[in-house]
C-alpha positions as CSV (number, residue, x, y, z in Angstrom):
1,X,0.0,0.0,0.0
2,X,1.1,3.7,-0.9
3,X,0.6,6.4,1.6
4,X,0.9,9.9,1.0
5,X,1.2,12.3,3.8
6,X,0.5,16.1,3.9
7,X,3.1,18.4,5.1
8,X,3.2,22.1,5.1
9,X,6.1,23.8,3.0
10,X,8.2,25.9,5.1
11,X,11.3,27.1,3.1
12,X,11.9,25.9,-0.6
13,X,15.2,26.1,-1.9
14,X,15.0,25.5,-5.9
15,X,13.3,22.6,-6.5
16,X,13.3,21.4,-2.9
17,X,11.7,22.1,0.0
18,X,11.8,21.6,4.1
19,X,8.4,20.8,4.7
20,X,7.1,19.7,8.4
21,X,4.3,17.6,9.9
22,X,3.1,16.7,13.6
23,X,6.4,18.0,14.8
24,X,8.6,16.3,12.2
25,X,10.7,18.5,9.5
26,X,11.7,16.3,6.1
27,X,13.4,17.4,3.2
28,X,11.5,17.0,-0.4
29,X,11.7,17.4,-3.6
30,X,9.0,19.9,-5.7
31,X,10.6,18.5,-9.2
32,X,7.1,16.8,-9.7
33,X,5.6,19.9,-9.3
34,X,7.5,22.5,-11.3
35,X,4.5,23.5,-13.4
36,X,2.6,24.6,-10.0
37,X,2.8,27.8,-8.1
38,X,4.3,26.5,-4.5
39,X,5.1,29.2,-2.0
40,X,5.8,29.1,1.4
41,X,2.5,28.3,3.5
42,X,1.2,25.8,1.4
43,X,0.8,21.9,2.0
44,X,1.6,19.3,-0.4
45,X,0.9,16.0,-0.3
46,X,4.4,13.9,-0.1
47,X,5.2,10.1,-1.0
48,X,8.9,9.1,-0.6
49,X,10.2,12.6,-0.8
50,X,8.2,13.7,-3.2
51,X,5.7,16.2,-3.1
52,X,3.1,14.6,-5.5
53,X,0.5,17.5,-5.3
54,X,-0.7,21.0,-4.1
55,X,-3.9,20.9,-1.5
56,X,-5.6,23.2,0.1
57,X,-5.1,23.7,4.2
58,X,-8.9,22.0,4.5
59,X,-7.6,19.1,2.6
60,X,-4.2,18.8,4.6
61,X,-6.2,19.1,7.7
62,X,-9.2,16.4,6.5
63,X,-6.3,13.7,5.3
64,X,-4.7,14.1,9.2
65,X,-8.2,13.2,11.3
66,X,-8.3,10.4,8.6
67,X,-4.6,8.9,9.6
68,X,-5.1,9.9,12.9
69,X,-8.4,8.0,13.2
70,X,-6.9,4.9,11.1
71,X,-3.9,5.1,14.2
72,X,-5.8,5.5,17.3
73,X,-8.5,2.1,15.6
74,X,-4.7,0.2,14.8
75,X,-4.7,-2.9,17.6
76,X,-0.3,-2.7,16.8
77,X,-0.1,1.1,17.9
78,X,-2.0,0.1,21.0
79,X,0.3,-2.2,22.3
80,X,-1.9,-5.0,21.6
């Protein structure tokens, strides 16, 4: 199974950016996107260091209370 996770950009450097989510910072690279407007701010959905697409902050948001409600339902991050 893939799984994408969104992260908010939060300096870009030419075709790569330090993005960060739930506390953890990642570089990745925005050569997938190069046809987009990306800016500072916005969140990006990212699949082995690359960010795949632009979404919106709703979007970003939505997709963590999805993973976060697939986590807290996962019998192994229970301890179980």
């Amino acid at each position: 199974m893939c799984l994408g996770i969104p992260m908010q950009i939060v300096a870009i450097i030419g075709y790569n950016a330090r993005c960060t989510a739930k506390g953890v910072m990642r570089d990745v690279s925005l050569f997938m996107l190069q046809d987009e407007p990306i800016t500072v701010g916005d969140f990006v959905m990212v699949h082995v260091g690359y960010a795949l697409q632009k979404l919106t902050e709703q979007e970003a948001g939505l997709t963590w209370e999805l993973l976060d409600e697939l986590l807290a339902n996962d019998p192994d991050e229970q301890g179980n």
